[in-house]
C-alpha positions in Angstrom: 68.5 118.1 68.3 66.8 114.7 68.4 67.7 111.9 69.8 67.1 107.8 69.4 68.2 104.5 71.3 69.2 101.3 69.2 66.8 99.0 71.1 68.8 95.9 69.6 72.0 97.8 70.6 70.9 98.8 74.5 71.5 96.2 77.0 70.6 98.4 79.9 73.5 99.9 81.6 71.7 102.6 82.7 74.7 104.9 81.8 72.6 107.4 80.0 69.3 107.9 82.3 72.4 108.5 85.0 73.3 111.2 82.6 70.2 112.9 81.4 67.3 111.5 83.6 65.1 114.2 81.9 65.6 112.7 78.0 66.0 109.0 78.7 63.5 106.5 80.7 64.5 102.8 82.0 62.0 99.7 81.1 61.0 98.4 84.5 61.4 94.9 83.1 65.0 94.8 81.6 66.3 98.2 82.5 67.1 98.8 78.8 66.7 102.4 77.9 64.3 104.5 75.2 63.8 108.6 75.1 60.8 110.2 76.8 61.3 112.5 73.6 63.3 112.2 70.6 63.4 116.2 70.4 65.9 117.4 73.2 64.5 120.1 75.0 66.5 123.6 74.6 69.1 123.3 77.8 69.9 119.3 77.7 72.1 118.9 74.9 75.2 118.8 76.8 73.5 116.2 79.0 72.5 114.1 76.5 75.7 114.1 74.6 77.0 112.8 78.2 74.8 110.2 77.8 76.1 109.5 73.8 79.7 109.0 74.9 79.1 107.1 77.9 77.2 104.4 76.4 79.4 101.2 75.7 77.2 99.7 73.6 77.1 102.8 71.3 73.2 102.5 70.9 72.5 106.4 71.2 72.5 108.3 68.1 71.7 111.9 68.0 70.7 114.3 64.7 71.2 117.9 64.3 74.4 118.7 66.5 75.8 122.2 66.6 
């Protein structure tokens, strides 16, 4: 599974590095979000689809779901 952020989309709830700390990092500056990785490591799927649905921008997009 990969994963992405819309960086025009994200205006940094903070909703998904609540959700999946391990796949998604926080600017220091703005708080807006990007991914550590775009490849999900084996284990965090469920976490970061957490993190998909509870975005209310919808600025998480993920590729290769089961």
């Amino acid at each position: 599974m990969k994963v992405q952020v819309d960086s025009e989309r994200c205006q940094g709830h903070t909703l998904c590095a609540m959700k999946a700390p391990e796949v998604f990092e926080l600017d220091d500056v703005d708080g807006h979000s990007s991914v550590i990785d775009e490849n999900v490591p084996a284990g965090l799927e469920q976490k970061v689809m957490g993190a998909v649905r509870s975005c209310p921008e919808r600025a998480i997009s993920v590729e290769g779901t089961a």
